[in-house]
KEMINU-403179 format. One record per residue (C-alpha): residue in three letters; chain; x, y, z. Coordinates in Angstrom, 2 decimals, padded with zeros to 5 digits. Example, Ala and Ser with C-alpha at 12.3 -4.5 7.8 and 13.67 -1.06 7.14 Angstrom:
BEGIN
NODE Ala A 012.30 -004.50 007.80;
NODE Ser A 013.67 -001.06 007.14;
//
This chain:
BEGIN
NODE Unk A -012.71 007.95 -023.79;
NODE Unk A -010.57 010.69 -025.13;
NODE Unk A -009.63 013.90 -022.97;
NODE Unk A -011.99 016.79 -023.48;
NODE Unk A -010.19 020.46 -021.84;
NODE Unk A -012.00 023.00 -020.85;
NODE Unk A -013.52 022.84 -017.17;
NODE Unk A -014.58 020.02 -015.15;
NODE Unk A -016.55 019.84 -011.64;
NODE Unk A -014.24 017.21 -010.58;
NODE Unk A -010.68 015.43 -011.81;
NODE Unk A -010.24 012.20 -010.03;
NODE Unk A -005.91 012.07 -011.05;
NODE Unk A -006.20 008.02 -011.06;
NODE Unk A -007.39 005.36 -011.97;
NODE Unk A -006.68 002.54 -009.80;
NODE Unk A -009.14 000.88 -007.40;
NODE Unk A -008.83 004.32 -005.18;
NODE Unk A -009.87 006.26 -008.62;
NODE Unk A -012.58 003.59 -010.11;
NODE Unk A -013.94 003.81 -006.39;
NODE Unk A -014.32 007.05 -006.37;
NODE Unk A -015.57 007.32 -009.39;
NODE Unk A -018.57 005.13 -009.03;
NODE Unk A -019.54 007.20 -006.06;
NODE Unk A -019.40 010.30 -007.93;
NODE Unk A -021.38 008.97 -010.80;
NODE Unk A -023.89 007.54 -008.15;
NODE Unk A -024.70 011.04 -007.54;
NODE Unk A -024.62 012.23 -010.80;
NODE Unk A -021.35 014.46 -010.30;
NODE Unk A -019.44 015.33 -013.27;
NODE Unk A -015.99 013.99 -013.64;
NODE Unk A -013.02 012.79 -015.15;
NODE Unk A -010.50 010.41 -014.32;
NODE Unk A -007.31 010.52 -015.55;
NODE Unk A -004.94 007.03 -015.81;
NODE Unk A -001.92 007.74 -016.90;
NODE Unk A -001.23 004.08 -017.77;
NODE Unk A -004.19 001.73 -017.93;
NODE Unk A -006.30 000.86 -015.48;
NODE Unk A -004.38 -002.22 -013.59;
NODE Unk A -001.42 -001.20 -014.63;
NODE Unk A 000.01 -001.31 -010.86;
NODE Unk A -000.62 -004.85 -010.58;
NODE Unk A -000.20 -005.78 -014.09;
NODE Unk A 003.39 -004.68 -014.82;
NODE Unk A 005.16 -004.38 -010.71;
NODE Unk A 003.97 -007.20 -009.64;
NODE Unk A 006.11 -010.69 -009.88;
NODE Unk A 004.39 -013.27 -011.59;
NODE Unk A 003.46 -015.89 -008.54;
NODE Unk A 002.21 -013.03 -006.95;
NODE Unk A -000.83 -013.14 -004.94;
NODE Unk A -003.09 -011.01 -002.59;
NODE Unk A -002.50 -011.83 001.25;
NODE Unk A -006.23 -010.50 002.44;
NODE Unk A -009.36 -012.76 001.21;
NODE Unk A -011.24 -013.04 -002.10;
NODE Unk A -013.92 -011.69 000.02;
NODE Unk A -012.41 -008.22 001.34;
NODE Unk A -012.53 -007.40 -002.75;
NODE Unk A -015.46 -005.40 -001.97;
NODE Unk A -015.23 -002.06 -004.40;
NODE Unk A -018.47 000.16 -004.17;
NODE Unk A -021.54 -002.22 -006.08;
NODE Unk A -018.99 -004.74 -007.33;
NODE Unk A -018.38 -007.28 -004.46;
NODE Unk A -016.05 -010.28 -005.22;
NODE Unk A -018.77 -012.75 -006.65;
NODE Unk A -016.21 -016.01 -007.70;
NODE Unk A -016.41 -019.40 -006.22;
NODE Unk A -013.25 -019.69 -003.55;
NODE Unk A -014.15 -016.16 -001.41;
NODE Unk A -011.81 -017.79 001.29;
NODE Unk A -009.09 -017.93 -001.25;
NODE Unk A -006.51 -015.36 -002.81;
NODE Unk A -006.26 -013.97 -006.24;
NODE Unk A -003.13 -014.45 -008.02;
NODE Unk A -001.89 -011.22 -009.84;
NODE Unk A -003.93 -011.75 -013.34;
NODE Unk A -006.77 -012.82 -010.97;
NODE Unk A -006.60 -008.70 -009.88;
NODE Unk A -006.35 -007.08 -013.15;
NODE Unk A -009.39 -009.00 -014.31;
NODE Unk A -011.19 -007.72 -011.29;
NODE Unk A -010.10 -004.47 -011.71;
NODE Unk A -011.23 -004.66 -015.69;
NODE Unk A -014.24 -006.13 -015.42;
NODE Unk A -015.16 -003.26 -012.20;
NODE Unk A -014.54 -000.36 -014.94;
NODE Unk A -016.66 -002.52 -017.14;
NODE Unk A -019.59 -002.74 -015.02;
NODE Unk A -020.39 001.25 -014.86;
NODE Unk A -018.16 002.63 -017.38;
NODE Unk A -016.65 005.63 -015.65;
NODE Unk A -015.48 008.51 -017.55;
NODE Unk A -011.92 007.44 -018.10;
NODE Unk A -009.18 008.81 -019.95;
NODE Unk A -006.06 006.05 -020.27;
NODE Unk A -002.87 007.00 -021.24;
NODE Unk A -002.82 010.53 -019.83;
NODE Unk A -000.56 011.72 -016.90;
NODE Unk A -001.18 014.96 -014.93;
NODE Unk A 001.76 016.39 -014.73;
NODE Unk A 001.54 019.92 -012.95;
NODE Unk A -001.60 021.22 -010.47;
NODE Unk A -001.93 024.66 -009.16;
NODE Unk A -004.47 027.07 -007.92;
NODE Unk A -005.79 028.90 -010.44;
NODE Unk A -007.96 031.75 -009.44;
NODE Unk A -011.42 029.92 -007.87;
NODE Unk A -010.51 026.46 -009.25;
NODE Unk A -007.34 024.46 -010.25;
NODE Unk A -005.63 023.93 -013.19;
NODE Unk A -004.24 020.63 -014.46;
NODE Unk A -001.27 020.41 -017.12;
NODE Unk A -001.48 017.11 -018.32;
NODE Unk A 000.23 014.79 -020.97;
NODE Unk A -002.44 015.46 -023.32;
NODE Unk A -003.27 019.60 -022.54;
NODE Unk A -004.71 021.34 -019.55;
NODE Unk A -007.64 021.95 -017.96;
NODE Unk A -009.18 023.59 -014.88;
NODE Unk A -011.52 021.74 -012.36;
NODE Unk A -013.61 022.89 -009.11;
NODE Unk A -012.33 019.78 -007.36;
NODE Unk A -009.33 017.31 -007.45;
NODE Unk A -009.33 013.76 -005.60;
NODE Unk A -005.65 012.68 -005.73;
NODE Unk A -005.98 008.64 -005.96;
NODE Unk A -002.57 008.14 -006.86;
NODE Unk A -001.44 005.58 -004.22;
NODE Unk A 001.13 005.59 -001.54;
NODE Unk A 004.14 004.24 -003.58;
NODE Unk A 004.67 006.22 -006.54;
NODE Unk A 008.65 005.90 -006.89;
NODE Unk A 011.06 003.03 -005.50;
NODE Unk A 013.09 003.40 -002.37;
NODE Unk A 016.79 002.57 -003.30;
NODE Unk A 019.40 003.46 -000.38;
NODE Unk A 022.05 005.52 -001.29;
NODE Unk A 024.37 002.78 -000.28;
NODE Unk A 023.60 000.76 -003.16;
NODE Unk A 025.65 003.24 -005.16;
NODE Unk A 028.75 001.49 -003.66;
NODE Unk A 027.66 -002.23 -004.68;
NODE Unk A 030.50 -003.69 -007.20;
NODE Unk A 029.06 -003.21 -010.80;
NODE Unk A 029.40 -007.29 -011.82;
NODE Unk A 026.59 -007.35 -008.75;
NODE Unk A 022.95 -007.46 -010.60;
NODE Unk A 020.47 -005.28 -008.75;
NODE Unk A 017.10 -004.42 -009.01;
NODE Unk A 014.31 -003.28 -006.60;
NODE Unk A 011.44 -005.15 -005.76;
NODE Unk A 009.40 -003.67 -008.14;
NODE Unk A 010.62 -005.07 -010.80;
NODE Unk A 011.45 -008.54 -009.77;
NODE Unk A 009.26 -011.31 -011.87;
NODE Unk A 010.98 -014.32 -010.82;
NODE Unk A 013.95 -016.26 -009.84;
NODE Unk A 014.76 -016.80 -013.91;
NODE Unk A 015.49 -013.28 -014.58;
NODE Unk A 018.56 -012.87 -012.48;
NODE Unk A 022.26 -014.68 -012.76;
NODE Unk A 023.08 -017.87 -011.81;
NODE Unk A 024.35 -017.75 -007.64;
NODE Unk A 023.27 -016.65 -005.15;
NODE Unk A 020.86 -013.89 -004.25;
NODE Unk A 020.85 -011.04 -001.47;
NODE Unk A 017.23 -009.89 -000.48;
NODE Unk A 017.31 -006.71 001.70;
NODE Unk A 014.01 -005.79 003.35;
NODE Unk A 011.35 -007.91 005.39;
NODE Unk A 008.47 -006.22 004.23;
NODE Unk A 005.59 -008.24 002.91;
NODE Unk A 007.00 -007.81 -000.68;
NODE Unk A 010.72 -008.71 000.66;
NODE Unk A 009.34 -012.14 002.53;
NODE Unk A 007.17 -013.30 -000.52;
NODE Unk A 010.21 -013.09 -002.84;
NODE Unk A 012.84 -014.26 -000.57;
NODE Unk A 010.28 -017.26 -000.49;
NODE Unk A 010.05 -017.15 -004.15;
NODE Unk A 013.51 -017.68 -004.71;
NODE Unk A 013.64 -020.09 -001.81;
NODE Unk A 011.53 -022.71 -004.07;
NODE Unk A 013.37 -022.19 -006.91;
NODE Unk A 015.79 -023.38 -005.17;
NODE Unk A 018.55 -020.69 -005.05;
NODE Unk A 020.61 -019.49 -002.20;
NODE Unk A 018.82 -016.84 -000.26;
NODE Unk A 020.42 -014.18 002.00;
NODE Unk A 018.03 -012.15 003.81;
NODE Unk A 018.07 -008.50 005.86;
NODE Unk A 015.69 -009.22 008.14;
NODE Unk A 014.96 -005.96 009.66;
NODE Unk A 011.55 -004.61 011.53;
NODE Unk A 008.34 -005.74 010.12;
NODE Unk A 005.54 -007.80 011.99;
NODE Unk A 004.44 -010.90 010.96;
NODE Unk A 000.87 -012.52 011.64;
NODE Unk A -000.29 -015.91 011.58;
NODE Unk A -002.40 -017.01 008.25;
NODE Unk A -005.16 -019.51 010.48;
NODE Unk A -005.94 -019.45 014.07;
NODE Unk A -008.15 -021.46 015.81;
NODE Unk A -010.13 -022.83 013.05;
NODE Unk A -010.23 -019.16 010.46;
NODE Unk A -008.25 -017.03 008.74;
NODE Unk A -006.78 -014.27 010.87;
NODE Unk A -008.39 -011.78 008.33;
NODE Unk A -011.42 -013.21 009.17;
NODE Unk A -011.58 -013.06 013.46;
NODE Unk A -010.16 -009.50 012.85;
NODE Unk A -012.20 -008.32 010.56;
NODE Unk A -015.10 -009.67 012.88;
NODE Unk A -013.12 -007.87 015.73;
NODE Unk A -013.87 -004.71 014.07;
NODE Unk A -010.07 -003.62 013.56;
NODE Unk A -010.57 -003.36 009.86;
NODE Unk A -013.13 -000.23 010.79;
NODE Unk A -010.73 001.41 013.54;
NODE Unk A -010.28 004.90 013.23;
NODE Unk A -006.88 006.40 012.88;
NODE Unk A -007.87 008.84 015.48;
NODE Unk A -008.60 006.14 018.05;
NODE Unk A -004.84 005.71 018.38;
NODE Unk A -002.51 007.95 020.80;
NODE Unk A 000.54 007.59 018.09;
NODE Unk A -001.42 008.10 014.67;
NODE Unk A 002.04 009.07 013.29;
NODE Unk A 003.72 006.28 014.43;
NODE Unk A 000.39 003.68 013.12;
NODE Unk A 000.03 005.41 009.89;
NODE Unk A 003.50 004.60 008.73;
NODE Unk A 004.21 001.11 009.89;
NODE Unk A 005.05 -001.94 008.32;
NODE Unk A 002.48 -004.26 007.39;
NODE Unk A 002.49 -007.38 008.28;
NODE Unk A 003.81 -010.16 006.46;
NODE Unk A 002.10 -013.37 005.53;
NODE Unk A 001.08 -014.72 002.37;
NODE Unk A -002.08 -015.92 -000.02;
NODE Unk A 000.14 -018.34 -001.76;
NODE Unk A -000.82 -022.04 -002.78;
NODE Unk A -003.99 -021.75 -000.59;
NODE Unk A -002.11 -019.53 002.00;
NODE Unk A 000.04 -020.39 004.62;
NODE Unk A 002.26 -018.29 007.31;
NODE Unk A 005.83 -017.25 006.71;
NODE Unk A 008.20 -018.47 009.14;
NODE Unk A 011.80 -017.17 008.44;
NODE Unk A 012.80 -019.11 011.22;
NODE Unk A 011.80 -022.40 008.98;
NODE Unk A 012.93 -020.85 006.22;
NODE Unk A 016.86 -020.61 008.01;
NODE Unk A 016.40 -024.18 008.84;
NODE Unk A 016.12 -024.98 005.49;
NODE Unk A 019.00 -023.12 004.16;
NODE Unk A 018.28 -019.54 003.59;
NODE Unk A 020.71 -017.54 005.18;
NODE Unk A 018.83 -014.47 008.01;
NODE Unk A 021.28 -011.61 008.52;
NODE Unk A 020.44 -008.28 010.99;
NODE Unk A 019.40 -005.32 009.48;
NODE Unk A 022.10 -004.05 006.29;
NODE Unk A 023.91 -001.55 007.79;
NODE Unk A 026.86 -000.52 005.53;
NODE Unk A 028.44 -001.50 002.04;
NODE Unk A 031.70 -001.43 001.55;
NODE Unk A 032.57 -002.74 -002.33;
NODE Unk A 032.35 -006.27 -002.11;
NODE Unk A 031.20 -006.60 001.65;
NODE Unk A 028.21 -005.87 003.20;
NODE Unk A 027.41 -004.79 006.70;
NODE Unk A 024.83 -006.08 009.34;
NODE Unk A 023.12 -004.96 012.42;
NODE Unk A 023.35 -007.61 015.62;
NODE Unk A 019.87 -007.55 015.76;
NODE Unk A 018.53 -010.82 014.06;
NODE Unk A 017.53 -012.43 016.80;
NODE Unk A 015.69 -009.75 018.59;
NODE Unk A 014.17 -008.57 015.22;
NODE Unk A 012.61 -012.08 014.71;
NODE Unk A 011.48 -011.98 018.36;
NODE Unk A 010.07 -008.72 017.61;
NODE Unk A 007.60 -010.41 015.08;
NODE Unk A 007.13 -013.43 016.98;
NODE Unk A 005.67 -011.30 019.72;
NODE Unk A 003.41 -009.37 017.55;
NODE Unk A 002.01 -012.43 015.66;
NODE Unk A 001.30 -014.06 019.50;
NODE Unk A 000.08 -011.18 020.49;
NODE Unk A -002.72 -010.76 017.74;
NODE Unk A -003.76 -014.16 018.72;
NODE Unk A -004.19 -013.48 022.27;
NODE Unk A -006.38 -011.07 021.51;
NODE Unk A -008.62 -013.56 019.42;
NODE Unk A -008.34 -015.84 022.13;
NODE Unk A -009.58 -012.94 024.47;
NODE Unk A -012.58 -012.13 021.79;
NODE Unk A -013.25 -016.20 021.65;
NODE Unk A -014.01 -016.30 025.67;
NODE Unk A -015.87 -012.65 025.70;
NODE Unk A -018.46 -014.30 023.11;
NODE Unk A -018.39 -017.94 023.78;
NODE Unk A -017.54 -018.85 020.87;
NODE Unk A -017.26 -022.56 019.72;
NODE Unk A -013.25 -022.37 018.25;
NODE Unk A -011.17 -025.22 017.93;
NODE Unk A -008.64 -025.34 020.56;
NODE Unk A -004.89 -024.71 018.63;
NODE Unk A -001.59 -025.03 020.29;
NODE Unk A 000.82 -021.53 020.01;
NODE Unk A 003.32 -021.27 017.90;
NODE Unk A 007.52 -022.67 019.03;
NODE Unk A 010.38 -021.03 017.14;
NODE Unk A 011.84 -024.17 014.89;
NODE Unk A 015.57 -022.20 014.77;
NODE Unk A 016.88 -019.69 016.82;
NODE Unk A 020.13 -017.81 015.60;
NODE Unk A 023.35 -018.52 016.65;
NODE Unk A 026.85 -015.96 016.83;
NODE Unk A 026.25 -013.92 013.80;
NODE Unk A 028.87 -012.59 011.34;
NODE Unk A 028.71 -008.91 011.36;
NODE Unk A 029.77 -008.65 007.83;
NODE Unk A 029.39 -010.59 004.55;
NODE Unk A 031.57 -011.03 001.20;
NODE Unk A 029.57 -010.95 -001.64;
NODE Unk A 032.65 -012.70 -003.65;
NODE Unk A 033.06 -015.89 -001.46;
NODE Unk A 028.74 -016.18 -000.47;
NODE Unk A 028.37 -016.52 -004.28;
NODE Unk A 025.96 -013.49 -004.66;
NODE Unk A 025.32 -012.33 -008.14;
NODE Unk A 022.41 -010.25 -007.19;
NODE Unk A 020.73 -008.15 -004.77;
NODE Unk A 016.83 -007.60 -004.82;
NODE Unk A 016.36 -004.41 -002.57;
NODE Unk A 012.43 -004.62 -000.88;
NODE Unk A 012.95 -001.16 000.53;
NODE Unk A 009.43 000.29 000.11;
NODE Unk A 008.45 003.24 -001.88;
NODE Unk A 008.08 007.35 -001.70;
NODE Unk A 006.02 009.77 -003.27;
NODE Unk A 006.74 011.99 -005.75;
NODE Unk A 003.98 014.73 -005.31;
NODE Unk A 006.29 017.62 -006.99;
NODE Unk A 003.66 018.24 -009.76;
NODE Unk A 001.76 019.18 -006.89;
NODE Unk A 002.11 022.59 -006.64;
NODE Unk A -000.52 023.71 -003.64;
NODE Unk A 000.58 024.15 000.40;
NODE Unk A -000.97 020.51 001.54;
NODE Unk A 002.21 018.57 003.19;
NODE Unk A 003.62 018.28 005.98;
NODE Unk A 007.49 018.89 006.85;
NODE Unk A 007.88 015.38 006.30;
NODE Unk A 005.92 015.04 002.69;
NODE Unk A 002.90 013.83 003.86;
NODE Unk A -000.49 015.43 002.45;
NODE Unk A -002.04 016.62 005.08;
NODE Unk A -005.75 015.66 005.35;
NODE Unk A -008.44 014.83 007.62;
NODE Unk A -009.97 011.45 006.21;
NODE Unk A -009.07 012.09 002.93;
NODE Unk A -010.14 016.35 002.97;
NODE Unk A -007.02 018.06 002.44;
NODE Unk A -005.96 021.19 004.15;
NODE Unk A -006.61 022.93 000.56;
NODE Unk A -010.17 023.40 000.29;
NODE Unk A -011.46 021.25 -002.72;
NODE Unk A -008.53 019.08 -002.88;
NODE Unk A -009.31 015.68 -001.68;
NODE Unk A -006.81 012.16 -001.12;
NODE Unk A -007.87 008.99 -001.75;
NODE Unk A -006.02 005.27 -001.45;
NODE Unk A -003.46 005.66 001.70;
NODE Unk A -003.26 003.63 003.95;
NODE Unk A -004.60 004.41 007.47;
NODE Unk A -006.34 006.92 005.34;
NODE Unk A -009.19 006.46 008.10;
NODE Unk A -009.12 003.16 009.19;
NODE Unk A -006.99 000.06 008.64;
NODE Unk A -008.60 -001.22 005.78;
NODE Unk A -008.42 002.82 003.64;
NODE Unk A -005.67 001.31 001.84;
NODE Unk A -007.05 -001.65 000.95;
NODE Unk A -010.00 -003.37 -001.23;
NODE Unk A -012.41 -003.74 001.83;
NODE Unk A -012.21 000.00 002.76;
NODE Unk A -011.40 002.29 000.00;
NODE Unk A -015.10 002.50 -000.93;
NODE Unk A -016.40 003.55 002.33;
NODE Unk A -013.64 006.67 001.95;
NODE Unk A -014.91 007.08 -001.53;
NODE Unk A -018.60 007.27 -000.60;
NODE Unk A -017.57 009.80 002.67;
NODE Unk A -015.37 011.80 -000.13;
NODE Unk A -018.34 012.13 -002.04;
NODE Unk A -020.73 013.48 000.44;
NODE Unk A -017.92 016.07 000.94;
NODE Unk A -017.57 016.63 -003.08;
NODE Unk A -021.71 017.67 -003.28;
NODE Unk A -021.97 019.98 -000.34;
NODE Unk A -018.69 021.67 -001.00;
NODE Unk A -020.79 021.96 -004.72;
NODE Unk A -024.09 023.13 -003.23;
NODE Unk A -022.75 025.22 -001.01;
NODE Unk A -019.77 026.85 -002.47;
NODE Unk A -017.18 028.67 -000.40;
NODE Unk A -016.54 031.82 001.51;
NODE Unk A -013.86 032.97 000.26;
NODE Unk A -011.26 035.60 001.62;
NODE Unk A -008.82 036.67 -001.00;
NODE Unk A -007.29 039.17 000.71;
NODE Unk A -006.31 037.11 003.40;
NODE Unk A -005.87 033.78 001.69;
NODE Unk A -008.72 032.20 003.51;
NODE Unk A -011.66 029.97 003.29;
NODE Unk A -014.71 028.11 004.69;
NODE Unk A -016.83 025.38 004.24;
NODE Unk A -020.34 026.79 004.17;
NODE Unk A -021.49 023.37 005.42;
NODE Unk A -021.19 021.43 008.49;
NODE Unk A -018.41 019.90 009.17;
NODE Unk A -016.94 017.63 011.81;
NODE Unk A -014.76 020.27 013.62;
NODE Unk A -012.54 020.47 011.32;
NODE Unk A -012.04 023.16 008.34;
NODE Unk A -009.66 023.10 005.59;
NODE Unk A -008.04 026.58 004.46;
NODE Unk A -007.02 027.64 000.75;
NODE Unk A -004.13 029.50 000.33;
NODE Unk A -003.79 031.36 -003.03;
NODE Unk A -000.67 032.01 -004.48;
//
């Protein structure tokens, strides 16, 4: 489909599985729109993922709105092709109106709608959904400015595998769920590993007989309000849990990774040329994620007894290595690292955003997705509303509660204040209003 200007009822700015979500939603109620990709749909998964790279929820939680995972191994994970085909063939199945290849590139009010610059010419809309993503641009410390320049490094984004970086040994910082996968990837290639281990939980893969995914989705924690928690803040932006999908799924134990040779620092704390600082933390930072992982299977054990049901019994998990004396400091030279693969996360860009929605921090603010700009709506973050926003198994329901939004705020318009910069929703609401300012 090719970009027509003029005016639109609704942009979706998009077109991931946030964007095709929303988009099927929209054309299930017959709402005009357009959705811009500025790549190709897949593209996300397609070109920054590595190539053994594999989902760590169930086939099964691939449930996009009318297009539920359908394939023969629903307790199984998709590798990274396996996604992009599901993805494709989604788009395929209802043809949204989709415009590839075109990035929006400036949005600002624009008198009783908003106007879009984009790659390919503007145009001015009623309504913008935002389905861009959480992790628009890669995280790189400042510190890695001071790595010596015969170091290769690259951020996780664009690792592919173990092949395309030098012979020796390699430094992963970050124990995110991207960090741990690759750290693991390079493990069974067989090269040295060096690992940060810093923060992040990890969670068992099988419990008692089932996938974790499946006793909590069971438990209900997949549908748990953000507002449920006393520290939304705090839930919204942690670390998720690492575990992985790969050859069948299994947990990852750094501990039993250490025993078999990779090498677990503390958190990085300083570079210095060719040596590199660490935290004394290792130990309790691996304790840290013991305790979570146990404690996510008490709870299953506690949702077991509460509903008699028949489980298999399942001993708990012992640490196989526990960390001795640790060296505060490493030298790149004599370890033998050539490279550094930095799983530091992502930020947003939103400066082609040009409207009063964030926070002192960055953060659009929003109330499940409605931004504090009337007719500007997010889509795609995690802990948008619940655990699973983020995630194949709970964007839709956002999508479909965005949607109801989209067609009153269309049926019944706004009251708006020019004067004083302010505006209502002429329809209920749940309590809570978003404002427009107007520049």
């Amino acid at each position: 489909m090719r970009l027509n200007g003029g005016h639109h009822d609704v942009v979706v700015v998009g077109g991931g599985q946030a964007g095709l979500a929303m988009s099927h939603r929209l054309c299930a109620r017959g709402i005009g729109h357009v959705v811009l990709e500025r790549e190709r749909v897949g593209f996300a998964w397609r070109e920054q993922r590595w190539d053994t790279f594999c989902l760590v929820t169930p086939n099964w939680q691939c449930d996009l709105p009318g297009f539920p995972y359908t394939g023969p191994d629903p307790d199984g994970f998709m590798l990274r092709d396996d996604v992009v085909g599901y993805l494709e063939r989604y788009a395929a199945s209802f043809d949204p109106p989709l415009v590839e290849g075109v990035a929006a590139t400036r949005l600002r009010a624009a008198g009783r709608a908003f106007e879009l610059t984009t790659t390919a010419g503007t145009l001015t809309a009623d309504q913008v959904v935002l389905a861009t993503g959480p992790y628009q641009v890669p995280n790189l410390p400042r510190a890695a400015e001071r790595l010596p320049a015969d170091v290769v490094q690259i951020h996780s984004v664009a690792y592919r595998n173990p092949q395309q970086l030098p012979d020796g040994a390699v430094l992963v910082v970050g124990t995110g769920q991207s960090g741990c996968q690759i750290a693991e990837d390079l493990h069974l290639a067989g090269r040295q590993v060096h690992l940060a281990v810093g923060g992040a939980p990890r969670v068992a893969r099988r419990y008692r007989g089932r996938d974790v995914v499946d006793w909590l989705d069971e438990m209900g924690y997949y549908a748990t309000p953000i507002d449920g928690f006393a520290d939304a803040d705090a839930v919204r932006f942690r670390a998720n849990h690492y575990v992985t999908g790969r050859d069948g799924g299994h947990d990852i134990d750094l501990r039993a990774f250490a025993r078999e040779g990779m090498v677990l620092h503390g958190r990085l704390t300083e570079i210095d040329g060719g040596r590199i600082g660490f935290a004394d933390d290792l130990a309790a930072n691996l304790d840290a994620a013991d305790r979570v992982s146990e404690g996510i299977k008490d709870s299953i054990d506690a949702h077991i007894a509460a509903r008699g049901i028949d489980a298999p019994a399942e001993p708990r998990y012992q640490p196989v290595w526990s960390p001795g004396a640790q060296p505060g400091e490493l030298d790149l030279r004599e370890a033998g690292i050539s490279a550094v693969v930095w799983s530091t996360g992502f930020g947003r860009d939103h400066r082609w955003i040009e409207l009063p929605i964030f926070d002192g921090r960055g953060y659009p603010t929003h109330r499940r997705g409605v931004a504090s700009v009337a007719g500007i709506y997010l889509l795609g973050l995690p802990w948008q509303h619940t655990w699973g926003s983020g995630r194949f198994c709970g964007v839709g329901a956002d999508a479909e509660y965005l949607a109801e939004r989209i067609a009153r705020h269309r049926a019944g318009g706004l009251e708006v204040s020019w004067l004083s910069g302010s505006t209502a929703d002429t329809f209920p609401t749940d309590g809570w209003q978003p404002t427009r300012t107007v520049a």
